[in-house]
C-alpha positions in Angstrom: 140.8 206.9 101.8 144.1 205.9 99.7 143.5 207.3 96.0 142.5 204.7 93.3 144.3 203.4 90.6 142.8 203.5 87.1 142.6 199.8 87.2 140.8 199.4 91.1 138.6 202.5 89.8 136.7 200.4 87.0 136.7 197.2 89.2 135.0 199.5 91.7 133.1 201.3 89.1 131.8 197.6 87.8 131.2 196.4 91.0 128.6 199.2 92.0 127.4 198.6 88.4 126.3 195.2 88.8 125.1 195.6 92.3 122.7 198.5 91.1 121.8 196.5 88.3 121.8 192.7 89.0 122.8 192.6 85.5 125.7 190.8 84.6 125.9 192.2 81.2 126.5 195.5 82.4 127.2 197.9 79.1 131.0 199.2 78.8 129.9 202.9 78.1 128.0 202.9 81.4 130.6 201.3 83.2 133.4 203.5 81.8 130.4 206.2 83.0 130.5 205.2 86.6 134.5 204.3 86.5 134.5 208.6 85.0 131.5 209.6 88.3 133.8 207.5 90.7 137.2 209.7 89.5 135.4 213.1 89.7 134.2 212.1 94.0 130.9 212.6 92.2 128.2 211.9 95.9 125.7 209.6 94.6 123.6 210.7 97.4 123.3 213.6 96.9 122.7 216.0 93.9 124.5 218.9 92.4 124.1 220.7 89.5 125.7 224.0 89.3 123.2 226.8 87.9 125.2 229.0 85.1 123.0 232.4 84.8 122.1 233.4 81.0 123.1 230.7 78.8 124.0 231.7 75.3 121.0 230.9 73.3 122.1 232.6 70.4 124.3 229.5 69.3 124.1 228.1 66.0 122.4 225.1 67.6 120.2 226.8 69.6 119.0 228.3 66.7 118.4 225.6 64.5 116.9 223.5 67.3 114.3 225.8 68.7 112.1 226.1 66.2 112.2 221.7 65.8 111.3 221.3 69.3 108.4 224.1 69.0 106.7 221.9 66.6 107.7 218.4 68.7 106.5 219.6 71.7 102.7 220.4 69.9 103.1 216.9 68.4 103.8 215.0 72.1 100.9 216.9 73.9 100.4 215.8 77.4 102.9 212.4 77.0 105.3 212.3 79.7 108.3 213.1 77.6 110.6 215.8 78.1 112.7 217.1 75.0 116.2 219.1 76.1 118.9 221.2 74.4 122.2 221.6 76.0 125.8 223.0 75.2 128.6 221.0 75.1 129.4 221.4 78.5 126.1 220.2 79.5 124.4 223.3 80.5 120.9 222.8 79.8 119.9 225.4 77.4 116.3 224.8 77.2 113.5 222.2 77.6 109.9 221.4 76.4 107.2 219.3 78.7 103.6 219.7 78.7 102.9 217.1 81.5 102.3 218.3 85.2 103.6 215.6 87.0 106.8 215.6 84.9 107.6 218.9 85.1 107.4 218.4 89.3 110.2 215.9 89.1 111.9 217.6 86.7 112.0 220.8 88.4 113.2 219.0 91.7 116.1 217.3 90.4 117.3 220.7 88.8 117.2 219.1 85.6 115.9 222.9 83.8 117.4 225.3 81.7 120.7 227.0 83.0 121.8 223.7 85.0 124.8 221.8 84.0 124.3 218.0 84.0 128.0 217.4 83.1 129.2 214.2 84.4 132.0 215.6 86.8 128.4 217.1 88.5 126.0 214.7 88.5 127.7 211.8 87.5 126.5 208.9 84.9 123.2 210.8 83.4 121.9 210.6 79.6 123.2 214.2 79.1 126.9 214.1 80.4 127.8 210.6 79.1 126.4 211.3 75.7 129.0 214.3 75.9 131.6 212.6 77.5 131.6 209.8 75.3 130.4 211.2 71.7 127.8 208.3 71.2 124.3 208.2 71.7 123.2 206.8 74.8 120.5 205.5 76.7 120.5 205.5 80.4 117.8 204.4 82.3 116.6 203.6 85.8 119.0 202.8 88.2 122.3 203.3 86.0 122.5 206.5 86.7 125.4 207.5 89.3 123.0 209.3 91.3 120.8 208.1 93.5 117.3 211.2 93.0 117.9 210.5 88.9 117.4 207.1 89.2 113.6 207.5 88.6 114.3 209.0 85.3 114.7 207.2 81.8 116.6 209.1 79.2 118.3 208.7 75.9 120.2 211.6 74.8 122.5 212.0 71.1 125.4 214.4 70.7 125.1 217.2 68.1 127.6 217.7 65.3 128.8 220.8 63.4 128.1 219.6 59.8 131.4 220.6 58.3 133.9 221.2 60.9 132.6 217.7 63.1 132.5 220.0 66.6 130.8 218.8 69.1 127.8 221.5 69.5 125.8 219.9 72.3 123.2 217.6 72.7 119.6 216.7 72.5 117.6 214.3 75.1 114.9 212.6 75.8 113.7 212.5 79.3 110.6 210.3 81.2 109.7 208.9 84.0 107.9 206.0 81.8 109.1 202.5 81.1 109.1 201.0 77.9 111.3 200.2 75.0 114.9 201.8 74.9 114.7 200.9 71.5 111.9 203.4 70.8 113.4 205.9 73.1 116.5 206.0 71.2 114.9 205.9 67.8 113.0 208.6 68.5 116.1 210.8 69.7 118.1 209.8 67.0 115.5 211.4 64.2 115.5 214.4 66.0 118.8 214.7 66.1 119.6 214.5 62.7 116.9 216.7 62.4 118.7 219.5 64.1 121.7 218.7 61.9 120.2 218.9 59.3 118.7 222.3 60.0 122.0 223.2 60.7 123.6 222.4 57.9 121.0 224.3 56.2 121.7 227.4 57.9 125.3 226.5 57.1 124.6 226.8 53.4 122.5 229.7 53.5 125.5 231.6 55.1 127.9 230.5 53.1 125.8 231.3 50.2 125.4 235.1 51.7 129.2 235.7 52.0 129.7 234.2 48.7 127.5 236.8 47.2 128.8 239.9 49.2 132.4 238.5 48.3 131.6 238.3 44.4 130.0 241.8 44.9 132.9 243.2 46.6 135.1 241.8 43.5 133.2 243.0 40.8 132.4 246.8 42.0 134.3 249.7 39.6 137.7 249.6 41.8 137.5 246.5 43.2 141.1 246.0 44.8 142.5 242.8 46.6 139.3 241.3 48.6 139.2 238.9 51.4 136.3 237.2 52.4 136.3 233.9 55.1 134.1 232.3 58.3 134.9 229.7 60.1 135.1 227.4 57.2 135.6 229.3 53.9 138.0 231.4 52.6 137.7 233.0 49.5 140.2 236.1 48.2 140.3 237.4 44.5 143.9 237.2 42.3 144.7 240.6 43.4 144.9 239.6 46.8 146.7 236.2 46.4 149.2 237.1 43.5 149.8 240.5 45.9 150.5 238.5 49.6 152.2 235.2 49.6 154.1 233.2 52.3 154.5 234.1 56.0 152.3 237.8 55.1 149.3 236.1 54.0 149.2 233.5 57.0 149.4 236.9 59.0 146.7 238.4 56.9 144.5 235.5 57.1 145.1 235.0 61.3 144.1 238.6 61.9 140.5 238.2 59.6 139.6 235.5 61.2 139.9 237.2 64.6 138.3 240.2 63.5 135.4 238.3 61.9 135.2 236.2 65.0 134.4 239.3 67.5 131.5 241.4 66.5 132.7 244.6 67.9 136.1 244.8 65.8 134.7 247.4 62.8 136.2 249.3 60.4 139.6 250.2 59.1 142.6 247.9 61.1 145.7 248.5 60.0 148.2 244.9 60.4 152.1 245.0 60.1 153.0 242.1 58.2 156.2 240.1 58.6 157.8 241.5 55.3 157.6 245.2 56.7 154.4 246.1 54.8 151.2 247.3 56.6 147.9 245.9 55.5 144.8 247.9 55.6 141.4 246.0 56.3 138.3 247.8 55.9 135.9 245.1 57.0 132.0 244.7 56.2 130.0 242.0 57.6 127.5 239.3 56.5 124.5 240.2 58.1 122.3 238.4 56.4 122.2 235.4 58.9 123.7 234.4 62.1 126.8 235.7 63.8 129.0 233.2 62.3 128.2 234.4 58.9 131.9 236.2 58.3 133.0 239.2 56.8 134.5 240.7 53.6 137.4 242.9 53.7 138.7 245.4 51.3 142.8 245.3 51.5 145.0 247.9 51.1 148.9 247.3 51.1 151.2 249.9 51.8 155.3 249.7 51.6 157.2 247.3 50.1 158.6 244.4 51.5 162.1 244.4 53.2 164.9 242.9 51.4 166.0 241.2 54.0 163.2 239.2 56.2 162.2 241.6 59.6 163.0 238.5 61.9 166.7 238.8 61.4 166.3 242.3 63.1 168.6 242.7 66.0 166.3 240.9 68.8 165.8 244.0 71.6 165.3 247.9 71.1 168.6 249.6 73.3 166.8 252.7 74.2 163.6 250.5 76.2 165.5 247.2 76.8 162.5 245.6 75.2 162.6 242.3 73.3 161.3 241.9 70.2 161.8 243.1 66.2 158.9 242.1 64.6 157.0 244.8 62.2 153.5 244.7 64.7 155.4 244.8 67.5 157.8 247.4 66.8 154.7 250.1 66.1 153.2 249.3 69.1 156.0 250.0 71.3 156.8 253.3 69.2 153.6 254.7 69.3 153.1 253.8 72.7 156.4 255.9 73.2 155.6 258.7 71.3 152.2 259.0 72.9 153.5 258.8 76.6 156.4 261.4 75.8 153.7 263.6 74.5 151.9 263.3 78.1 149.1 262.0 75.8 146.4 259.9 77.9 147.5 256.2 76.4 144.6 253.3 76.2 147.1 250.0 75.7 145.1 247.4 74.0 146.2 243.1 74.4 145.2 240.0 75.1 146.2 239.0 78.8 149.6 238.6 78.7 151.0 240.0 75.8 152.9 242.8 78.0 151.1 245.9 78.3 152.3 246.3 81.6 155.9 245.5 80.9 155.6 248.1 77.5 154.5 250.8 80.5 157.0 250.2 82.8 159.9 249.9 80.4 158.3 253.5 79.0 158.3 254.8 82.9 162.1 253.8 83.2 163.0 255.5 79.9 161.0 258.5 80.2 159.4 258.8 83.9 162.1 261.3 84.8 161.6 260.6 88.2 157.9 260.2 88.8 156.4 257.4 90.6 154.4 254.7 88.9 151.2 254.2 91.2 149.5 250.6 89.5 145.8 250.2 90.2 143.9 247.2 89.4 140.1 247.1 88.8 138.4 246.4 91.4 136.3 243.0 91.2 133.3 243.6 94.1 130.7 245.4 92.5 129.7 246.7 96.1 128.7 250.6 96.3 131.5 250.4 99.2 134.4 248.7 97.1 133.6 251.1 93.7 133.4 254.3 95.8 137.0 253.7 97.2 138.5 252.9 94.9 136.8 255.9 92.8 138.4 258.0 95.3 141.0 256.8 95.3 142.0 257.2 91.9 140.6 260.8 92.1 143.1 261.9 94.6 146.5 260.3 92.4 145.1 262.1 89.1 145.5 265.4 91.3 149.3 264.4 91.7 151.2 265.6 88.5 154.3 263.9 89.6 153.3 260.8 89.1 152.4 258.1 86.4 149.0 256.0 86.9 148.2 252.6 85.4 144.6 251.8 85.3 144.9 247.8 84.6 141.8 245.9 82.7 139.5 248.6 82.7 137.5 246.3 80.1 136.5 244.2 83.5 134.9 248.3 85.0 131.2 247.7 85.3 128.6 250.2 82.7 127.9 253.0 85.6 131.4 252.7 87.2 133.2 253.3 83.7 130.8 256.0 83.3 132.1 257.4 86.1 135.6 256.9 85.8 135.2 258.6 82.4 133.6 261.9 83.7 136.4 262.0 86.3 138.7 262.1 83.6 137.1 264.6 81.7 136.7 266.9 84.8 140.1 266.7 85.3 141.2 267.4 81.7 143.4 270.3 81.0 144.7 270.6 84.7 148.1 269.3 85.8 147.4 265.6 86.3 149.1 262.3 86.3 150.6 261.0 83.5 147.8 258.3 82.5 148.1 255.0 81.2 144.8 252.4 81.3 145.1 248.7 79.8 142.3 246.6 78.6 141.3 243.6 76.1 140.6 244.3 72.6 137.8 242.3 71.9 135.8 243.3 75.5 135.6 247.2 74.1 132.9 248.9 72.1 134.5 251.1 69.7 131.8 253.7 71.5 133.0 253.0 74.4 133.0 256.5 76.7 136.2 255.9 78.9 137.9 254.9 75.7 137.1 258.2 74.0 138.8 260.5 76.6 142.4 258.6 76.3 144.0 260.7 73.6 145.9 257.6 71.9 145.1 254.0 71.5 147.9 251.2 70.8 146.9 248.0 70.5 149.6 245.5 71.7 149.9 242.1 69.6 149.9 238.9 70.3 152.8 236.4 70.6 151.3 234.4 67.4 151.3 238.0 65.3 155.0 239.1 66.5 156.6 236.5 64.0 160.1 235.7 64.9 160.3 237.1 68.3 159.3 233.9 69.7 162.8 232.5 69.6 164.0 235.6 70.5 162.0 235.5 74.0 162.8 232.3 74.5 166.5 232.7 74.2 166.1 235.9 76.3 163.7 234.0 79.1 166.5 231.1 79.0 168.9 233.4 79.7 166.7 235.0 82.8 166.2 231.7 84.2 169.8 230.1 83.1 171.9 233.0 84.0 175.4 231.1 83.4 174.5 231.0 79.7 175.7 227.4 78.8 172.1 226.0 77.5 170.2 226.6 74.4 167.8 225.2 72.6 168.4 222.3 69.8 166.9 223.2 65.8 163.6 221.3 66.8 163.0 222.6 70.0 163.2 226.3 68.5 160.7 225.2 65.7 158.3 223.7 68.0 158.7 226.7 70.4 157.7 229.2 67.3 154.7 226.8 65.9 152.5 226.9 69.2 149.8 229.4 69.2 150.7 230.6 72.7 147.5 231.5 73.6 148.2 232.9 77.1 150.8 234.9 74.9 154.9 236.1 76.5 153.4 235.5 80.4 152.8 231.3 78.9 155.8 231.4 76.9 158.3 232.6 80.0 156.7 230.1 82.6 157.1 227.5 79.8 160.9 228.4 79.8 161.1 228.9 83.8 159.8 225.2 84.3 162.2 223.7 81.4 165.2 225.9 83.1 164.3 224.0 86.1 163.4 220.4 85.0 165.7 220.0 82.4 169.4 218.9 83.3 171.2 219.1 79.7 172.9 221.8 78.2 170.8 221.1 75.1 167.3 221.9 75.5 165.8 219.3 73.3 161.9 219.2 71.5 160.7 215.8 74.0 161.8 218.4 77.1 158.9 220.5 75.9 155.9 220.1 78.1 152.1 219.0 75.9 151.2 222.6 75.3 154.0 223.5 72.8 152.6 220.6 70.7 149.2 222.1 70.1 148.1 224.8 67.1 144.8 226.1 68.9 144.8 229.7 70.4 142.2 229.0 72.7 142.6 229.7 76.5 141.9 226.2 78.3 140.2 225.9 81.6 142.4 223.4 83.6 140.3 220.8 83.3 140.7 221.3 79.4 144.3 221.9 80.2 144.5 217.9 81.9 142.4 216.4 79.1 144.6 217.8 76.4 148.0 216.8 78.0 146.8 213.1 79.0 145.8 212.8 75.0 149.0 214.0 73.9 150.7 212.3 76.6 149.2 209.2 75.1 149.8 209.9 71.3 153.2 210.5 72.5 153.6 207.3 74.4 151.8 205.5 71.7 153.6 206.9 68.3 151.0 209.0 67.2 148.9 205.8 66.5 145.4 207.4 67.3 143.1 204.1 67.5 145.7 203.0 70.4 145.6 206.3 72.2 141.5 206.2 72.0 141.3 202.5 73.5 144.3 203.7 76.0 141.7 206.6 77.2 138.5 204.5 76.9 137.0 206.9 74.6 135.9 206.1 70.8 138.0 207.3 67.5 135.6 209.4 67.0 135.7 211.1 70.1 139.5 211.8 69.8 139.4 212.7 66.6 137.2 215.4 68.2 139.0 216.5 70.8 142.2 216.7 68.9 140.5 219.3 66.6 139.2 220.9 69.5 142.8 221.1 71.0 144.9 221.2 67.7 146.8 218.5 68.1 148.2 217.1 65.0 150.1 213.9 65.3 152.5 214.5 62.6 153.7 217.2 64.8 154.3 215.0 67.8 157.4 212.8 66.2 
């Protein structure tokens, strides 16, 4: 079947409308539905809605919206109504029905807690095109894409975040009654504000809560510089501010927020700031409500600043061949050095792709005097078969003293395996062994953690976003890789826009970014349009690939259109509202596209 073109796919998508229908006023958010079903190969025979074990119903609107429906579903009794929470990715996160007969059809269409009624899935449904769309929707009867929902009336309303405008999720009505849409949607919509409003509330409460620890913190006997921030506040005393300005509070203010974002990071961290100074944060959190409540730190600043800025250091380290000057980066690679001279076991900590593996194998050139480097990865089956091997396996290289053995991602071992692994190292302590180096992710580690405990030094390797400056030193390095002749470089703005992105797949993005410009583009002068979307976004979050598309056909269009954003939404048949959305989602900030 030849592909369709955007236009034939909302003739087609209209044309099924209005047969299924007969209604020659067909709606333009159910057609733009089908047009989305019809581009996705969604069957509308058949159904298919992917289970997703374990929701997260610790959410902030999961929270506020349990308790609503408790009391709704008292108040409907035995009516034929169902009442739904999902994520924004249209998993299903729970539902209320006290009728029989609507839980049997319910159940047999899968539409239950843990199923994901996304359009790309199931098509045009209440659920997915209230998501897909950002507008409250009603879809009823035979508008739906698929052919077992079409028994089903059901008016769903997305779910803001009060201050930052995210899209949380959505509730939705769901019978098998007819009557007045009106009603159906009326009644949606007051729960749904509702729910935001609760959330909102909780909002307050929390920000209240760190307010109070923060003012606390301040006003104790030696209070010092104090940091306190969430999601949405940030709040630090004069100390702090007169003490950090510039490029080393953006620093100090990136790492909080990723330590207050992950639950497990506790304690003293100590953060090399551009200038040369180290920061030490000594974190407490606000417990008094959810888990986006935030945390107050206690900053301590040691050095002084360099008189000359750290990113005009000389751009690689002769004795590793490593590029890279920046402060953060710099310590890592030292006292990853010092540790693996030592013969010390060494834990390297990173995001993917920051270069733990390229740190160790620079180390093994240097200093491996000979040995071999044996690389194991962690194995993915959780079969008794698969874990015992591979146990084995790694208990016969230990035994081999001339060699050097790189455990990668232990953070993916399963609970009994690292248990294991960890008692195998600790049998094997103090008897000529390999030279052991293990990698894993930061954030995925209890600082309890048992296997963790037996490595003798921990480095924690930084990301791209932290190494300031050494982004345009990669990038003039990777160029060089790819463009060995060394007649292109990069133009002012290409440099600028290359250092602003977040590079959230850190060095491993930023070289395949430079492999595929060295290949595509023909002038000498790498210029800022060359760049592909991604190094035109300022959110660190890893994208699926279907995030990935969506992001690049909205900046393609903001591109295409001058950063005119009403254009771009009508272009992609979504509301304003909807792209204003996604482009907070994304971080895409049209001023940064021209």
């Amino acid at each position: 079947m030849p592909r369709h073109q955007p236009g034939n796919a909302l003739r087609i998508a209209r044309e099924l409308y209005l047969e299924a229908t007969n209604d020659s006023n067909a709606r333009p958010l159910v057609v733009a539905s089908w047009q989305r079903s019809i581009e996705y190969k969604v069957k509308s025979g058949s159904l298919d809605a992917p289970y997703l074990d374990n929701p997260n119903l610790d959410s902030p609107l999961a929270r506020a919206a349990l308790p609503i429906l408790d009391t709704l579903h008292e108040q409907l009794a035995d009516d034929p109504v169902s009442t739904m929470i999902t994520d924004r990715n249209g998993v299903v996160l729970s539902r209320k029905v006290s009728h029989d007969g609507l839980t049997t059809h319910l159940n047999r269409v899968h539409l239950a807690p843990g199923h994901v009624f996304a359009e790309r899935y199931v098509g045009t449904n209440g659920i997915g095109t209230a998501l897909a769309s950002g507008r409250p929707v009603v879809i009823a009867g035979r508008q739906h894409y698929v052919e077992e929902l079409r028994e089903f009336h059901c008016a769903a309303v997305p779910i803001l975040h009060p201050t930052r405008g995210t899209l949380l999720g959505a509730f939705n009505l769901t019978t098998i009654r007819q009557g007045s849409d009106g009603m159906l949607m009326a009644f949606a919509r007051s729960v749904a504000a509702q729910i935001e409003a609760e959330i909102a509330a909780i909002t307050s409460r929390r920000e209240r809560a760190l307010f109070q620890d923060y003012m606390e913190a301040c006003s104790s006997a030696r209070p010092g510089p104090v940091l306190a921030l969430n999601r949405d506040v940030v709040m630090m005393n004069e100390q702090l501010s007169a003490a950090v300005t510039g490029p080393d509070q953006q620093a100090l203010l990136d790492h909080a927020r990723e330590i207050a974002d992950h639950a497990r990071l506790e304690g003293t961290r100590s953060i090399a700031l551009p200038s040369g100074r180290v920061a030490e944060l000594r974190v407490s959190r606000c417990r008094r409500e959810d888990s986006d409540a935030g945390a107050v730190f206690r900053v301590r600043l040691i050095g002084r600043a360099q008189t000359t800025p750290a990113v005009s250091a000389p751009p690689v380290r002769s004795n590793l061949g490593l590029v890279g000057s920046s402060p953060h980066w710099l310590r890592a690679v030292t006292a990853g050095e010092a540790a693996f001279v030592a013969g010390t076991r060494l834990h390297l900590l990173g995001e993917a792709g920051v270069g733990k593996r390229t740190l160790v194998e620079a180390l093994h050139r240097a200093h491996g005097a000979g040995r071999r480097l044996e690389v194991r990865e962690t194995p993915l089956a959780d079969s008794l078969a698969v874990t015992e091997r591979w146990l084995h396996d790694i208990e016969e290289l230990l035994v081999v003293s001339s060699s050097v053995l790189l455990l990668c991602d232990v953070h993916l071992l399963g609970d009994q395996l690292r248990k294991q692994l960890a008692h195998l190292l600790v049998r094997n302590d103090g008897s000529a062994t390999a030279q052991l180096v293990t990698t894993s992710q930061p954030s995925m580690v209890s600082a309890a953690d048992e296997l963790d405990r037996v490595c003798g030094a921990s480095v924690e390797v930084p990301a791209l976003r932290h190494r300031y400056g050494d982004t345009e030193h990669l990038a003039r390095f990777f160029l060089r890789k790819y463009r060995p002749s060394g007649e292109s470089t990069f133009s002012p703005d290409a440099l600028t826009m290359l250092q602003r992105c977040p590079w959230p797949e850190n060095v491993r993005q930023l070289e395949s970014v430079i492999r595929g410009l060295a290949r595509r583009a023909s002038g000498r002068i790498l210029q800022a349009e060359d760049l592909p979307p991604e190094c035109r976004v300022s959110s660190n979050k890893v994208l699926t690939t279907i995030e990935a598309l969506e992001r690049d056909a909205i900046l393609r269009g903001l591109m295409d259109r001058n950063s005119n954003v009403q254009r771009t939404a009508q272009d992609l048949g979504i509301s304003r509202a909807t792209m204003y959305r996604k482009m907070r989602r994304y971080g895409i900030v049209p001023s940064n596209l021209t």
